[in-house]
PyMOL CGO cylinders between C-alpha atoms (Angstrom):
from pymol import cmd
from pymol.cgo import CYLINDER

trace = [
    CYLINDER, -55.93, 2.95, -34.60, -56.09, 1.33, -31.39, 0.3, 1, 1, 1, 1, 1, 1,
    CYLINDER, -56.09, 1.33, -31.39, -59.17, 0.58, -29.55, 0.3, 1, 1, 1, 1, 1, 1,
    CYLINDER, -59.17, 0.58, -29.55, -59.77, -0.93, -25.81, 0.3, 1, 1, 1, 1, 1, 1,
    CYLINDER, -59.77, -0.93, -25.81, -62.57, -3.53, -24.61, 0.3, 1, 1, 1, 1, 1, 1,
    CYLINDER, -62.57, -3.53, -24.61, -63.36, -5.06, -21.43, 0.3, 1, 1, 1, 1, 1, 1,
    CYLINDER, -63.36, -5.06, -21.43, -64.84, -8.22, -20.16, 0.3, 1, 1, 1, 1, 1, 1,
    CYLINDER, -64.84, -8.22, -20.16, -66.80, -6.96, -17.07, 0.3, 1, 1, 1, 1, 1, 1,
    CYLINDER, -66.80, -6.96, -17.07, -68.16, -10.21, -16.30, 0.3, 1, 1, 1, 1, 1, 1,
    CYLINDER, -68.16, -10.21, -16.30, -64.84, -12.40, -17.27, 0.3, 1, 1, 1, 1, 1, 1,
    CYLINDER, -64.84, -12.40, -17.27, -63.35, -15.02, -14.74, 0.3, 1, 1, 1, 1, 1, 1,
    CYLINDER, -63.35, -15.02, -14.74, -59.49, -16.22, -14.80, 0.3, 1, 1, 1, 1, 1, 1,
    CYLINDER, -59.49, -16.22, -14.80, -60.12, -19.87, -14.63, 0.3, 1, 1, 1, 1, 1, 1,
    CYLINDER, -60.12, -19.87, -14.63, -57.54, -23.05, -14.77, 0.3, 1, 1, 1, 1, 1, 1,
    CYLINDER, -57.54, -23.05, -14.77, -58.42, -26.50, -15.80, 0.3, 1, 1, 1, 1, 1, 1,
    CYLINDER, -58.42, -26.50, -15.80, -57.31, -29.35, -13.15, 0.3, 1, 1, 1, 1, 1, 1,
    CYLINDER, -57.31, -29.35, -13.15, -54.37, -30.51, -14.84, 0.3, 1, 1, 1, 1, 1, 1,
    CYLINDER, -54.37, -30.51, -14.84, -52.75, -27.28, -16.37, 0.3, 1, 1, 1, 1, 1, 1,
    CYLINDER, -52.75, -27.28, -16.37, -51.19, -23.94, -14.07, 0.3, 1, 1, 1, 1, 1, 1,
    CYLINDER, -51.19, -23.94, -14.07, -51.84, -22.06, -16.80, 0.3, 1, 1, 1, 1, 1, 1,
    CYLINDER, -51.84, -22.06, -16.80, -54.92, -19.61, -16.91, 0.3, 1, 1, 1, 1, 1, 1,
    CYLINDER, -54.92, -19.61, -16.91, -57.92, -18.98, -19.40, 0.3, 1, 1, 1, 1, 1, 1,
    CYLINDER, -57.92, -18.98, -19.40, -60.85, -16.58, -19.33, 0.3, 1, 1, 1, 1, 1, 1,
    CYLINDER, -60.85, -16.58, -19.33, -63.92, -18.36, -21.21, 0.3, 1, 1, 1, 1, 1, 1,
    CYLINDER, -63.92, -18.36, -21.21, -65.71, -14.93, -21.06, 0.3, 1, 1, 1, 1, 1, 1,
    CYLINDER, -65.71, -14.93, -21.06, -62.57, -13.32, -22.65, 0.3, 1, 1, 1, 1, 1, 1,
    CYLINDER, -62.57, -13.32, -22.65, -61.91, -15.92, -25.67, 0.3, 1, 1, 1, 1, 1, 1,
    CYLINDER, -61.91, -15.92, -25.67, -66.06, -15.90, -26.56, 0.3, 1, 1, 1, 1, 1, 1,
    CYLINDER, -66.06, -15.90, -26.56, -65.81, -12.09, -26.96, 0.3, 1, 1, 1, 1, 1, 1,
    CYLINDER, -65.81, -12.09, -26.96, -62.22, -12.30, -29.08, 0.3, 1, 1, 1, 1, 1, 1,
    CYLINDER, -62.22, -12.30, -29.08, -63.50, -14.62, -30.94, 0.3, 1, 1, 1, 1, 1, 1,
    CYLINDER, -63.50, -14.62, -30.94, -67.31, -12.24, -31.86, 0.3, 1, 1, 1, 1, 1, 1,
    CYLINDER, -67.31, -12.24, -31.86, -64.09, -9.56, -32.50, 0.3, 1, 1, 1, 1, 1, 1,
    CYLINDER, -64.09, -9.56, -32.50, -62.18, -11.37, -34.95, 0.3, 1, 1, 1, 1, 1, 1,
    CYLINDER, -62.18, -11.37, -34.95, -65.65, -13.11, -36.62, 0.3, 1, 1, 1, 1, 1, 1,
    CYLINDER, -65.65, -13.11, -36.62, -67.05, -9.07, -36.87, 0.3, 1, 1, 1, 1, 1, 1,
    CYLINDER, -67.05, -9.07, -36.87, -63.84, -7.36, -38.00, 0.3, 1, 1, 1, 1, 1, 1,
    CYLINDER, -63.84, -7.36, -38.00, -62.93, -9.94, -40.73, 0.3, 1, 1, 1, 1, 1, 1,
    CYLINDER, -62.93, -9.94, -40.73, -66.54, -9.85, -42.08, 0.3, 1, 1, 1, 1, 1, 1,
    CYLINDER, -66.54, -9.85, -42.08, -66.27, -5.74, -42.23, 0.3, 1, 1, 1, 1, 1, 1,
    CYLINDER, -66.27, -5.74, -42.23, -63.32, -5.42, -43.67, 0.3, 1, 1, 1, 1, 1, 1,
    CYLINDER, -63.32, -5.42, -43.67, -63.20, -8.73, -45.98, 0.3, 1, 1, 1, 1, 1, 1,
    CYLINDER, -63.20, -8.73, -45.98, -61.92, -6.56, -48.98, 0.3, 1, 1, 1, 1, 1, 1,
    CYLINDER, -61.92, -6.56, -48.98, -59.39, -4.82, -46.58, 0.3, 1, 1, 1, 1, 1, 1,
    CYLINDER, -59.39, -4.82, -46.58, -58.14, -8.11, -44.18, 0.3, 1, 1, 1, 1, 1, 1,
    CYLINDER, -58.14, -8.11, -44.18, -57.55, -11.48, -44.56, 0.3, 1, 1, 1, 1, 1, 1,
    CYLINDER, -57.55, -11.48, -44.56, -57.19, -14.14, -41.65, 0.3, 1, 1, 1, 1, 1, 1,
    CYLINDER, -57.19, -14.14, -41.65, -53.68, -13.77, -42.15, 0.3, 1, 1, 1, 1, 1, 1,
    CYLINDER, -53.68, -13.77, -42.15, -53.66, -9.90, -40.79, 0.3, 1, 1, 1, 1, 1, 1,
    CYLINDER, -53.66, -9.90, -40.79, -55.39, -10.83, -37.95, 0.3, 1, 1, 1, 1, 1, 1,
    CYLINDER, -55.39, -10.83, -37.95, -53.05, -11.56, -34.81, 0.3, 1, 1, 1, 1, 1, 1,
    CYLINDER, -53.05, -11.56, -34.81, -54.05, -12.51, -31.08, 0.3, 1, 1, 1, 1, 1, 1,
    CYLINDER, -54.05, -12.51, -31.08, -51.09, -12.38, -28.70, 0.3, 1, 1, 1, 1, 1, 1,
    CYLINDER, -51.09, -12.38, -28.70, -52.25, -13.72, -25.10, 0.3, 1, 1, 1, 1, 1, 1,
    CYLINDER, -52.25, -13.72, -25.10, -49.38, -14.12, -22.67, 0.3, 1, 1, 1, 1, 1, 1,
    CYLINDER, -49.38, -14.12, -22.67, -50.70, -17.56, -21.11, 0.3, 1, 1, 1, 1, 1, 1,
    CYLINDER, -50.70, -17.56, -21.11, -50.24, -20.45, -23.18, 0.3, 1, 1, 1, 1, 1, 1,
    CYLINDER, -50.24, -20.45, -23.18, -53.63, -22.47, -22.14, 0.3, 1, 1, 1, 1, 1, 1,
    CYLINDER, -53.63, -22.47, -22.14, -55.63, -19.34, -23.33, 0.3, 1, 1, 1, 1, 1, 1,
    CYLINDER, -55.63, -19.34, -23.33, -53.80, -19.88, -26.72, 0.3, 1, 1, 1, 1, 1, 1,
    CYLINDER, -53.80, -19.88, -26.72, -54.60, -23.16, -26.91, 0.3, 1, 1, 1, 1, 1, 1,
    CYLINDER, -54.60, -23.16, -26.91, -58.12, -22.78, -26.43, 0.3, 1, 1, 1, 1, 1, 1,
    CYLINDER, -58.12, -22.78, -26.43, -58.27, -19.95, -29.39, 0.3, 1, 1, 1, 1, 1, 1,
    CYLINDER, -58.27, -19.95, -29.39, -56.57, -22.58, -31.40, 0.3, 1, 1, 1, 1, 1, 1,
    CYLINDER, -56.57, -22.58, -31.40, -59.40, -25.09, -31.04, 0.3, 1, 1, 1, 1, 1, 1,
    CYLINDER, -59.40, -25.09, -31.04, -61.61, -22.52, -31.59, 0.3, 1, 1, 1, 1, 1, 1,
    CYLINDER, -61.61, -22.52, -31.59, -59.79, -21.37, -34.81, 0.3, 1, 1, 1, 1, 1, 1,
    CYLINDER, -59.79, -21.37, -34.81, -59.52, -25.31, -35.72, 0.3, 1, 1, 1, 1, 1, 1,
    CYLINDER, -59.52, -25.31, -35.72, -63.42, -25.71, -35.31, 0.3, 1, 1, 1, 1, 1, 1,
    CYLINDER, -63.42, -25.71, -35.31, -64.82, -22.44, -36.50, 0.3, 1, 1, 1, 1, 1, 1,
    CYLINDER, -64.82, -22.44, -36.50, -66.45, -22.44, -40.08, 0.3, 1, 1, 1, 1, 1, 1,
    CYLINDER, -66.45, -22.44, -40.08, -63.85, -20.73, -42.30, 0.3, 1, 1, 1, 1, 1, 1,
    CYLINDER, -63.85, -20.73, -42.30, -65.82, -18.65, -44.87, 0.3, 1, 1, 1, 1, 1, 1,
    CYLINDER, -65.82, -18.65, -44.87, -64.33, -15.76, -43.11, 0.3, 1, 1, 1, 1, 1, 1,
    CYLINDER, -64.33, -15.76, -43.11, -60.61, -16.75, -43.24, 0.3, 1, 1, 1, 1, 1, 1,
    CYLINDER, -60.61, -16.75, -43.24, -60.54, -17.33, -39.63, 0.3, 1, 1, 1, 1, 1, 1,
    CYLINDER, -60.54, -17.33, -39.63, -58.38, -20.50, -40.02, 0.3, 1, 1, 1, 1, 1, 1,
    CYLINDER, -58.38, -20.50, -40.02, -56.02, -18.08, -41.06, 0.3, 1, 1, 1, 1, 1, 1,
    CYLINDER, -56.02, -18.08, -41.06, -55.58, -15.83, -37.83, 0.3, 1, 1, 1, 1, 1, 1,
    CYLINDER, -55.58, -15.83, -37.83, -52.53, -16.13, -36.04, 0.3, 1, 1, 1, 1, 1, 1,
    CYLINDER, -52.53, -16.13, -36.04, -52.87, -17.36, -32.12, 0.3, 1, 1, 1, 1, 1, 1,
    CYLINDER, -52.87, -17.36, -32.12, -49.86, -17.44, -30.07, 0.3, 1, 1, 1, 1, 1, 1,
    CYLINDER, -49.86, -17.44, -30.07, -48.00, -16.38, -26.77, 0.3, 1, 1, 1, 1, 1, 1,
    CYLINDER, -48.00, -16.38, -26.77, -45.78, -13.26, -26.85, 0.3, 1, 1, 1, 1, 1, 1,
    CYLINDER, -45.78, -13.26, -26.85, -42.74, -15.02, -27.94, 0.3, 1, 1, 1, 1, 1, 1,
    CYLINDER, -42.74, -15.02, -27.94, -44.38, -16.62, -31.12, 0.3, 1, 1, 1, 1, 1, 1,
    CYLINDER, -44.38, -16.62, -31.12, -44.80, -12.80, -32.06, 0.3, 1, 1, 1, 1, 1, 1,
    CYLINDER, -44.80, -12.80, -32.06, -41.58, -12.09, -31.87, 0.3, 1, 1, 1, 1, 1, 1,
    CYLINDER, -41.58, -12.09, -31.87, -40.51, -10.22, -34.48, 0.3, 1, 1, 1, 1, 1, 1,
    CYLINDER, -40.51, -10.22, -34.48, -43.88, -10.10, -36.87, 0.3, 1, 1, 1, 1, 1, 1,
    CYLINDER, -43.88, -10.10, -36.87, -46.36, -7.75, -37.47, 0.3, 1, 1, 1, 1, 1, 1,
    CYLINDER, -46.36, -7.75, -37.47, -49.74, -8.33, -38.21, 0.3, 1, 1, 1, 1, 1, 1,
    CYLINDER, -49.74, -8.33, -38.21, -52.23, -5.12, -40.06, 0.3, 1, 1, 1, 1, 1, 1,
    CYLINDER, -52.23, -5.12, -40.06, -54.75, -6.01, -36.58, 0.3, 1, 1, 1, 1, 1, 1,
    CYLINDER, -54.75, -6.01, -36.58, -53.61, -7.82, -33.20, 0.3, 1, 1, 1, 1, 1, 1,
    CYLINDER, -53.61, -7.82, -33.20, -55.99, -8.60, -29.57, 0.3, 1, 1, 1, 1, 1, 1,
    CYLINDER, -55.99, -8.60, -29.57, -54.39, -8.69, -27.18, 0.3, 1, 1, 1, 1, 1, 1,
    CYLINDER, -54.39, -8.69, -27.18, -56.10, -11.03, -24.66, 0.3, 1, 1, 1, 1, 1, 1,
    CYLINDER, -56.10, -11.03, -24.66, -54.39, -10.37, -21.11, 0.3, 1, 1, 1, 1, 1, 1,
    CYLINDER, -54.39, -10.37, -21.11, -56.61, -13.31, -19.46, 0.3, 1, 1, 1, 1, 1, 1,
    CYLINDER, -56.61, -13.31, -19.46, -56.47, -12.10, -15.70, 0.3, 1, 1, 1, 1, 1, 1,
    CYLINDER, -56.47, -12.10, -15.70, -59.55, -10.53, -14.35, 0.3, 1, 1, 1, 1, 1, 1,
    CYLINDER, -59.55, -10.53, -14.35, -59.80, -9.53, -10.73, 0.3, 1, 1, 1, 1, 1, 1,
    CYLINDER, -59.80, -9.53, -10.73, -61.72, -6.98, -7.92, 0.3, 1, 1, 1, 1, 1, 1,
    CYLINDER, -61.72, -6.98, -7.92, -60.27, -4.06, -8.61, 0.3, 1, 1, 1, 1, 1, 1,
    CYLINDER, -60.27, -4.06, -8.61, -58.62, -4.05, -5.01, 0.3, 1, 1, 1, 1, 1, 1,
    CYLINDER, -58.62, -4.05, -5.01, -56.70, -6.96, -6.15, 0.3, 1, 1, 1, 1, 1, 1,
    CYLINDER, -56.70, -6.96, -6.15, -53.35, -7.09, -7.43, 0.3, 1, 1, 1, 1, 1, 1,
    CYLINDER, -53.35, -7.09, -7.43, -52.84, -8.54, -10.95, 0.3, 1, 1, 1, 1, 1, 1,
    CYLINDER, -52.84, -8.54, -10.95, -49.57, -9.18, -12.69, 0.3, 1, 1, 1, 1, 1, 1,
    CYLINDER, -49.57, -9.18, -12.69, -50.38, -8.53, -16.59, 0.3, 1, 1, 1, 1, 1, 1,
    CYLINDER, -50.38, -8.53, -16.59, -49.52, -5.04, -17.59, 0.3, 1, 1, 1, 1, 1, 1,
    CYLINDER, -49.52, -5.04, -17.59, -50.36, -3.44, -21.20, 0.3, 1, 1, 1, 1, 1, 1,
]
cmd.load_cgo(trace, "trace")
């Protein structure tokens, strides 16, 4: 089953030393997601199931340190976080996909799904 959310109030941000983007508003609700959905179906998923493919490596690394600092009663320590070639060639039983880029509607972005 596939399922679609939105981060209305997200922002594409960069930190001063990296071109690469993140979107704080994005990763906080992933990682509420992943938290929720691992606690629901505990007897169903492990951490190991659980994929998040983001296409901009700075937006992986900050899941990472979230995934290295989160309590892991849950298996969260277990989730994979990568870019889209890290992926290559594995499944996983749930994936995000966090795209990162939000922008006016009139704007152009260059993510596609």
């Amino acid at each position: 089953e596939t399922f679609s959310t939105s981060v209305l109030d997200g922002r594409e941000d960069r930190d001063q030393d990296s071109p690469s983007w993140f979107n704080q508003a994005e990763i906080d609700t992933i990682q509420l997601l992943v938290t929720q959905l691992l606690q629901e179906f505990r007897h169903l998923l492990a951490g190991g199931d659980v994929g998040i493919i983001t296409p901009y490596r700075k937006q992986a690394k900050k899941l990472i340190d979230w995934r290295r600092h989160a309590p892991d009663t849950m298996g969260v320590g277990d989730v994979k976080i990568g870019t889209v070639e890290n992926f290559q060639g594995q499944e996983r039983d749930a994936i995000f996909v966090s795209t990162v880029r939000s922008r006016q509607a009139s704007e152009v972005h260059f993510v596609c799904v």
